[in-house]
C-alpha positions as CSV (number, residue, x, y, z in Angstrom):
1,X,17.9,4.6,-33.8
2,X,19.9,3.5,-30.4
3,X,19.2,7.0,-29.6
4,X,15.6,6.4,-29.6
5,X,15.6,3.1,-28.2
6,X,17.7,4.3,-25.1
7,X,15.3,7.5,-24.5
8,X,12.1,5.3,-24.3
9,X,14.2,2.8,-21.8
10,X,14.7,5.8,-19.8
11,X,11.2,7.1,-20.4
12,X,9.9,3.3,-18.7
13,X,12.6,4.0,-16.0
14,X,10.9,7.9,-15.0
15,X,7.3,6.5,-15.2
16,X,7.5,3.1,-12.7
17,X,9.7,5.5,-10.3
18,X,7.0,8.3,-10.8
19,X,3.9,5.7,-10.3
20,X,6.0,3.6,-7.7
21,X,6.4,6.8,-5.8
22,X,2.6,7.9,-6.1
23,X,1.7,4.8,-5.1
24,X,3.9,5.2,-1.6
25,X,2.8,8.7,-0.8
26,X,-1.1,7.9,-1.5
27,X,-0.3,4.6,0.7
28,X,0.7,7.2,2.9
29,X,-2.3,9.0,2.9
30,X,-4.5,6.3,3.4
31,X,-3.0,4.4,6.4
32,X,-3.0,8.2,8.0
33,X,-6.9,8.9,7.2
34,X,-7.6,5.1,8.8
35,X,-5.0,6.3,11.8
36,X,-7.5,9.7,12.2
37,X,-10.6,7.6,11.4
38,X,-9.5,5.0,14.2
39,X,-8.7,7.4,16.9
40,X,-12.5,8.6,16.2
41,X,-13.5,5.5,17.4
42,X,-15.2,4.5,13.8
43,X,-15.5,0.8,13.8
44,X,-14.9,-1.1,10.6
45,X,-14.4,2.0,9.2
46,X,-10.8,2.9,10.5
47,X,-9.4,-0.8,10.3
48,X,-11.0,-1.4,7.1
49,X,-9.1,2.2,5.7
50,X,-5.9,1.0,7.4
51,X,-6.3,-2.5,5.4
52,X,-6.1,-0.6,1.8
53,X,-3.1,1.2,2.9
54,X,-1.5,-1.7,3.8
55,X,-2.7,-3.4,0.7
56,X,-1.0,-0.5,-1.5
57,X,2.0,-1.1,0.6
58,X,2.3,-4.6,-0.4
59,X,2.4,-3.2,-4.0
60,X,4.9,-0.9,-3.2
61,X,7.3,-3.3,-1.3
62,X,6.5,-5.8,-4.6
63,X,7.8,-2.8,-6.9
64,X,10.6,-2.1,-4.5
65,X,11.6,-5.9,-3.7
66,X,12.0,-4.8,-0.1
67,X,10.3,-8.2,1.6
68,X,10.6,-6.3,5.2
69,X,7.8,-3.8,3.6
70,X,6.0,-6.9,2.1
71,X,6.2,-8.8,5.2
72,X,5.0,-6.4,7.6
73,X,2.1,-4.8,5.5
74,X,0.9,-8.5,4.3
75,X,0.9,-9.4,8.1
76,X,-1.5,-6.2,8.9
77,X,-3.4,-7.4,6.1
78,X,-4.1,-10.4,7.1
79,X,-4.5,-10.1,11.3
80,X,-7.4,-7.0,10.6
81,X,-9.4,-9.5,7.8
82,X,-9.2,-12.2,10.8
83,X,-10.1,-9.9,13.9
84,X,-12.8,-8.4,11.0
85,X,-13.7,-11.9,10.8
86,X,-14.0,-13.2,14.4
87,X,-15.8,-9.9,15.1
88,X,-18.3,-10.0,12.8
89,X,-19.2,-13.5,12.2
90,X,-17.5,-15.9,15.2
C-alpha cells in the first residue's frame, strides 16, 4: 500500500512541474506575440497581449515562490491597466 501512496505523491509531483512548466513556456509565447504585435505598431492590441503574459507569469512566479518574478510581472500588470486607463478614458 505505501507503494501506492508514494507513486501517486510522485505522480502530483510530475504533473504541477509539467503544468508549472507549460504554463512558463506558453507565458513565453504570449509576452513574444505582444513583443511582435507592439513593434507593428497595433495599439491596445500589443499591450493588452503583453498584459496576459505577464498575468501567467504571476502564476508562474506564485507556483515557483520566486517574488522577484511576482514582483516584476505584477508591476507590468499594473502600469499597462493604468496607461490603458489614462489613455482611454482620462
Amino acid at each position: 500500500m505505501s507503494k501506492l501512496n508514494s507513486m501517486s505523491k510522485l505522480e502530483g509531483v510530475v504533473y504541477k512541474r509539467l503544468l508549472t512548466q507549460s504554463l512558463e513556456w506558453f507565458a513565453t509565447l504570449i509576452v513574444i506575440i505582444g513583443v511582435a504585435v507592439n513593434a507593428t505598431g497595433h495599439h491596445p492590441e500589443g499591450p493588452l497581449i503583453m498584459t496576459l503574459g505577464s498575468l501567467v507569469w504571476v502564476i508562474v512566479g506564485v507556483r515557483w515562490k520566486t517574488a522577484s518574478i511576482i514582483i516584476t510581472n505584477s508591476v507590468i500588470v499594473m502600469v499597462t491597466a493604468l496607461g490603458l486607463s489614462f489613455y482611454y478614458f482620462g
